[in-house]
C-alpha positions in Angstrom: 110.5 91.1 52.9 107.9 89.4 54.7 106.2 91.4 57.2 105.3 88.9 60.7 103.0 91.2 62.3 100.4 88.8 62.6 102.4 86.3 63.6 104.3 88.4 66.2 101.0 89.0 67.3 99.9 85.5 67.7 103.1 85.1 70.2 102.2 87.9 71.9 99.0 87.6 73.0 99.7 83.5 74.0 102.6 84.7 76.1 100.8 87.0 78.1 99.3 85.7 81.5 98.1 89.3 83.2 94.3 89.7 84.1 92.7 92.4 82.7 93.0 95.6 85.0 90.5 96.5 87.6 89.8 99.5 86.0 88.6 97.7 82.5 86.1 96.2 84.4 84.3 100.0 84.9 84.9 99.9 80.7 82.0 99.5 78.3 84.0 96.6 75.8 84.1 97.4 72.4 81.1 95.7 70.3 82.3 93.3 67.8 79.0 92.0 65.5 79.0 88.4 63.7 76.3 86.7 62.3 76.4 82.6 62.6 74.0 79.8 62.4 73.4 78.7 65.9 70.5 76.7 64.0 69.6 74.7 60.8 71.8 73.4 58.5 74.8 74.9 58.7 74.4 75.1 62.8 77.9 72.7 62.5 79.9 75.4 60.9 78.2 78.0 62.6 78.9 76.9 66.3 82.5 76.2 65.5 83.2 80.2 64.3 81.3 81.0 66.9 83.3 78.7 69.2 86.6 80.5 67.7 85.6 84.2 68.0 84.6 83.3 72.5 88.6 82.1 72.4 89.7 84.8 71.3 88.0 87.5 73.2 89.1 85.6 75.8 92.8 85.7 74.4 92.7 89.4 73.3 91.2 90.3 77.5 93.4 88.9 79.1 96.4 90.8 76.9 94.6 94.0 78.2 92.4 94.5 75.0 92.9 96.8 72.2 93.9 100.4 73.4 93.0 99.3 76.8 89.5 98.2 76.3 87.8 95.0 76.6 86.1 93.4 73.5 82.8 91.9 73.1 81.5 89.6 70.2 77.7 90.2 69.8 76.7 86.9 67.8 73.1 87.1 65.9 71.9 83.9 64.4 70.8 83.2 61.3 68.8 80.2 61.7 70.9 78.8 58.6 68.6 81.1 56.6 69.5 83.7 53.8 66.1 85.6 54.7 67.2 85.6 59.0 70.5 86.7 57.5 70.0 89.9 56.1 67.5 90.7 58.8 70.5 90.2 61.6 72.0 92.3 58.6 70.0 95.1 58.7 70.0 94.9 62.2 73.6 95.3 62.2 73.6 98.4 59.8 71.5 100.6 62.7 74.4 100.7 64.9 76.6 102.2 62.1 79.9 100.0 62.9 83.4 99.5 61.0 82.7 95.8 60.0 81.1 92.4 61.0 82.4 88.9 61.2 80.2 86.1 59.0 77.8 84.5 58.0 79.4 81.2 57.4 77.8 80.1 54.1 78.0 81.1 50.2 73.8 81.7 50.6 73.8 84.0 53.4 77.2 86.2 52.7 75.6 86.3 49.1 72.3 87.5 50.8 73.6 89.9 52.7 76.7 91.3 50.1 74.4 93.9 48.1 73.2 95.7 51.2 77.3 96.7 51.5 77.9 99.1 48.4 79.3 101.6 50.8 79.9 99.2 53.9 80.2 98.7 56.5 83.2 95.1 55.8 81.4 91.8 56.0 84.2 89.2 56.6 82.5 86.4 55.2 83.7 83.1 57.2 82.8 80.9 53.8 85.4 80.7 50.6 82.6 79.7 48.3 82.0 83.6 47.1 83.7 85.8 45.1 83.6 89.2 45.9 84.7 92.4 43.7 88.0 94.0 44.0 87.7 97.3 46.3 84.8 96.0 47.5 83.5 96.1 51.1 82.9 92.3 50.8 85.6 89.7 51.9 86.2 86.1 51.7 87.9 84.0 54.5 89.9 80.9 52.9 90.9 79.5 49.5 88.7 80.1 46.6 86.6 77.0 45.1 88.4 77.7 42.1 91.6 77.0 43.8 90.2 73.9 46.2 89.0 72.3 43.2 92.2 73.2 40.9 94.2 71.6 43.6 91.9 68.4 43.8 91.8 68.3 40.4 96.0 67.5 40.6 95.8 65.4 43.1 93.2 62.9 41.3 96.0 63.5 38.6 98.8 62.2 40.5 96.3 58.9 41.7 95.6 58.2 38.4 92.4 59.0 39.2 90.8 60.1 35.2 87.2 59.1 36.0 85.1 61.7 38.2 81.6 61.7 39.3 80.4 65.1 40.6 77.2 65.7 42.9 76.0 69.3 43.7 73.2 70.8 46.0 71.2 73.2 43.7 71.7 76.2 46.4 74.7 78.8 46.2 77.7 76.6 47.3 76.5 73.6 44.5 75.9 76.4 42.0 79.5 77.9 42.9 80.7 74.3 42.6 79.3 73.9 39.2 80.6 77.0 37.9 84.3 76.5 38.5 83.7 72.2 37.6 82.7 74.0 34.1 85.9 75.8 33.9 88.4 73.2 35.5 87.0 70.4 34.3 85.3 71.6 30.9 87.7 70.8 28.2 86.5 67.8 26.5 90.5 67.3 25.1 91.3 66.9 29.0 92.3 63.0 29.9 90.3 63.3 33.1 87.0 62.6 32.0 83.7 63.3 33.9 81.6 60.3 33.7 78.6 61.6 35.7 76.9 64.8 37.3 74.0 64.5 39.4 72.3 67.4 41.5 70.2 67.5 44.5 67.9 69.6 46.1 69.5 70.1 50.2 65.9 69.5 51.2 65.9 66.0 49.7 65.7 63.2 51.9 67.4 60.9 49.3 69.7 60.7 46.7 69.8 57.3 45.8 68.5 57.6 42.3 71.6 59.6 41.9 74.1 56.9 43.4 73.0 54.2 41.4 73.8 56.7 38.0 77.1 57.5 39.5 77.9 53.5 40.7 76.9 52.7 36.9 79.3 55.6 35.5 82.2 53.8 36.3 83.8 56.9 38.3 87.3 56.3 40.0 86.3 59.6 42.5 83.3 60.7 44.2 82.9 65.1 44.4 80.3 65.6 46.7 79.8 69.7 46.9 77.6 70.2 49.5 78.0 71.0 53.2 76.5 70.0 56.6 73.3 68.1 56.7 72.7 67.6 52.7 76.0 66.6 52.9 75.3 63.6 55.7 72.3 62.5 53.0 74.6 62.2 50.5 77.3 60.1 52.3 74.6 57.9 53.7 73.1 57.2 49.9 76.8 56.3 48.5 77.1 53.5 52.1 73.5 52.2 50.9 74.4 51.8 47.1 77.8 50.1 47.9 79.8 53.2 46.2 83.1 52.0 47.2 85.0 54.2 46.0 87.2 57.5 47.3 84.8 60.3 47.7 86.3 64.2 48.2 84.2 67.1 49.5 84.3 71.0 50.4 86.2 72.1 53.5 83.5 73.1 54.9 82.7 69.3 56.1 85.8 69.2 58.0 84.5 68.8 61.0 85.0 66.4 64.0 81.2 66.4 64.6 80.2 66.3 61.2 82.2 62.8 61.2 81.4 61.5 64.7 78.0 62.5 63.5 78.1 60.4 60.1 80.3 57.4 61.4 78.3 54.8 60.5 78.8 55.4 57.0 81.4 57.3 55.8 83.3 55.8 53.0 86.8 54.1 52.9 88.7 57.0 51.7 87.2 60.7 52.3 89.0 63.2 50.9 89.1 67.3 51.3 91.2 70.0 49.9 92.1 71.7 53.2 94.7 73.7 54.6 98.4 73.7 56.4 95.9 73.6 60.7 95.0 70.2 59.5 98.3 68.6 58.7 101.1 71.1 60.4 103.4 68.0 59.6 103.7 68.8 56.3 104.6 73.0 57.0 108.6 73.2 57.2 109.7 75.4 59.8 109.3 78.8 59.8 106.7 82.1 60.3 103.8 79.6 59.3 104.7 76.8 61.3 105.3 79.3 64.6 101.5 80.3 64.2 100.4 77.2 63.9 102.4 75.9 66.8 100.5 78.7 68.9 97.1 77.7 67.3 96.9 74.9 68.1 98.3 75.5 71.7 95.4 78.2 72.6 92.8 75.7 71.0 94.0 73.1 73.0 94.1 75.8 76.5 90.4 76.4 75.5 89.2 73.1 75.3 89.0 73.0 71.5 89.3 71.2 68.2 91.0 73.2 64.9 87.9 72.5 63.3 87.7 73.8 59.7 84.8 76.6 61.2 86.8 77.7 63.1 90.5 78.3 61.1 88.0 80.4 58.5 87.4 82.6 61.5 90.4 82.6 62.9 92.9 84.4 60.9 89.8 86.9 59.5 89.4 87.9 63.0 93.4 88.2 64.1 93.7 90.6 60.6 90.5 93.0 62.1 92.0 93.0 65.1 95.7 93.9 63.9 93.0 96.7 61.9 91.9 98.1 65.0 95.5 98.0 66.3 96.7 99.8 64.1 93.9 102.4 62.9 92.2 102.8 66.5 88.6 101.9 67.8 87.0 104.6 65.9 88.4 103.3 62.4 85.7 104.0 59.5 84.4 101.2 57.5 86.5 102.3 54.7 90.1 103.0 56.6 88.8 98.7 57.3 88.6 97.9 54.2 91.6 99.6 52.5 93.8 98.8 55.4 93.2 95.0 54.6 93.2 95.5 50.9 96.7 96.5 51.1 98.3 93.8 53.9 101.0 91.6 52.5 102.7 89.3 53.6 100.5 88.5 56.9 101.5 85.5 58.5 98.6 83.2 59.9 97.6 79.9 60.4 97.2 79.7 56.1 100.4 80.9 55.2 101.2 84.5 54.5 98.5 86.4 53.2 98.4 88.8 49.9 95.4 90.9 49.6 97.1 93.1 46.4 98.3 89.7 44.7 94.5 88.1 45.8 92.2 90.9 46.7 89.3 90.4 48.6 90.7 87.2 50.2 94.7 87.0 50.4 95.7 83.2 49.2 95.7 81.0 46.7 96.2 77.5 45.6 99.6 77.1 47.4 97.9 76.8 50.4 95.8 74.1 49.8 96.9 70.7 51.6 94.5 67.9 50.3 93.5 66.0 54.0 91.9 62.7 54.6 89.7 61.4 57.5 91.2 58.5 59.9 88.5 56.3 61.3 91.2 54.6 63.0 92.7 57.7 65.1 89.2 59.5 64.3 91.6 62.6 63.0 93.1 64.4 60.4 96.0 63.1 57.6 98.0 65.3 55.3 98.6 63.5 51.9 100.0 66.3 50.0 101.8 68.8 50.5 101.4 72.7 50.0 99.7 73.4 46.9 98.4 69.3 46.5 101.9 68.4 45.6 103.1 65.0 46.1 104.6 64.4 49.5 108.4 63.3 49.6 
């Protein structure tokens, strides 16, 4: 049977109204460390976890705290830079603590993974890496493999058998073009890809690479690349006349990311995203009721569910629920094999599996392929759970 605790918990702390007690205010609040990108390149994804973690240690002090104590999340930036990173890293590791929240990028949590061989948990707000089982190492999301497996099917059920791919040459593109080899490989497979182009995310053009992928006669567009790079890319395909669908990381869903690139964003842009972008599609039940309450404490805090900040958002209930259960003092390795063994955790994903999908807890049925409205400037579900055709 499904175990709600994470959703019971959601309901919880949204129904409770109390203040905090006088007496918490005389209480040192528990530490929480994160490392974001206030700065640089991935500053968009960075502000938005950062955005989610203020909500809820808002949320979790005004329910009274955990054990009666206040929490506090101590943000370091990281400038967007794999260098900064393990330096807020380090910087981390001197106050000996239980786990830390972020970075939000393949680069950085891959910069900062081999200082962990005996912890403390890194919760690592990107899906683009792949740590090892029993590992201290953790990765918020669905797993490239399974956002591009899930894309792949729904170019299938578009008829879509012609696809272009274009990758930045840092981690995430190199992640990219590791899985592209193994979904999209086998030279017997109808889909055919017609072009691949690379980039460095320092470049301030890729137009050379457009017109190759306009002459290639692709149906779809895969641009794997977040943030700014990502902007350069879309602005490329507008001055090339690519007119044609174009479908990129999660990580680009992002309400400034499009206000930002308005003025060129193509006809049809496509992401493999998740159930808090199109709750339309969820049936009722356990995952609907979180979302329900996510979206109502976003909306009490003056926020957008942003793609930033759903990666941090269920990462962050599940440490919490840790320290719930375990106490403040909990080791870094009663952390990590406390999650290692959760199933059936109920967030804003679906239910979560760490033994059936360890070091991150879902797969491909979570995946809800999403396209950007200019119209309503929002979000639209066109598939259902797991990219399958809606009814």
């Amino acid at each position: 049977m499904i175990r709600l605790r994470v959703g019971m918990l959601f309901a919880a702390l949204a129904v409770v109204a109390a203040s905090v007690r006088s007496s918490d205010a005389a209480v040192q609040p528990f530490e929480i460390n994160a490392i974001e990108s206030r700065s640089g390149d991935y500053a968009f994804q960075g502000q938005e976890s950062i955005q989610a973690m203020q909500i809820l240690e808002d949320m979790t002090n005004k329910a009274g705290g955990i054990d009666g104590r206040p929490i506090h999340f101590t943000v370091f930036d990281d400038q967007s830079s794999p260098a900064t990173a393990v330096q807020d890293a380090n910087a981390i590791l001197t106050k000996h603590p239980a786990f830390f929240i972020g970075p939000s990028a393949v680069s950085l949590c891959s910069a900062i993974a081999p200082l962990l061989a005996n912890g403390p948990v890194m919760y690592c707000n990107s899906p683009g890496i792949h740590p090892s089982p029993g590992s201290y190492v953790f990765s918020s999301g669905i797993s490239t493999v399974d956002t591009l497996g899930a894309s792949k099917k729904f170019f299938a059920n578009r008829r879509w058998t012609k696809v272009a791919f274009i990758t930045s040459t840092d981690a995430t593109g190199q992640d990219a073009d590791r899985n592209i080899d193994a979904i999209f490989g086998d030279p017997k497979d109808p889909m055919a890809v017609v072009a691949r182009e690379h980039f460095n995310p320092s470049d301030l053009s890729v137009s050379a690479q457009m017109a190759d992928i306009k002459a290639s006669g692709a149906q779809v567009l895969v641009a794997w690349t977040t943030g700014t790079p990502f902007g350069t890319v879309l602005r490329n395909a507008h001055e090339a006349g690519l007119d044609i669908p174009i479908l990129t990381t999660a990580a680009n869903l992002s309400d400034a990311e499009m206000r930002a690139y308005a003025a060129f964003l193509p006809k049809e842009l496509y992401f493999p995203g998740t159930p808090a972008f199109a709750p339309d599609v969820v049936p009722p039940g356990p995952v609907k009721n979180a979302l329900d309450t996510y979206f109502a404490v976003l909306k009490a805090g003056g926020a957008k569910p942003e793609n930033a900040i759903s990666l941090t958002w269920d990462p962050t209930f599940l440490l919490l629920g840790a320290l719930r259960k375990l106490g403040l003092s909990a080791t870094a390795t009663q952390i990590r094999d406390y999650l290692a063994s959760l199933r059936g955790e109920v967030g804003i994903y679906g239910p979560h599996d760490f033994v059936a999908v360890p070091q991150r807890g879902l797969g491909q049925n979570s995946v809800v392929i999403i396209r950007w409205d200019p119209a309503t400037k929002g979000w639209v579900g066109v598939s259902g759970l797991g990219a399958t055709p809606l009814r």
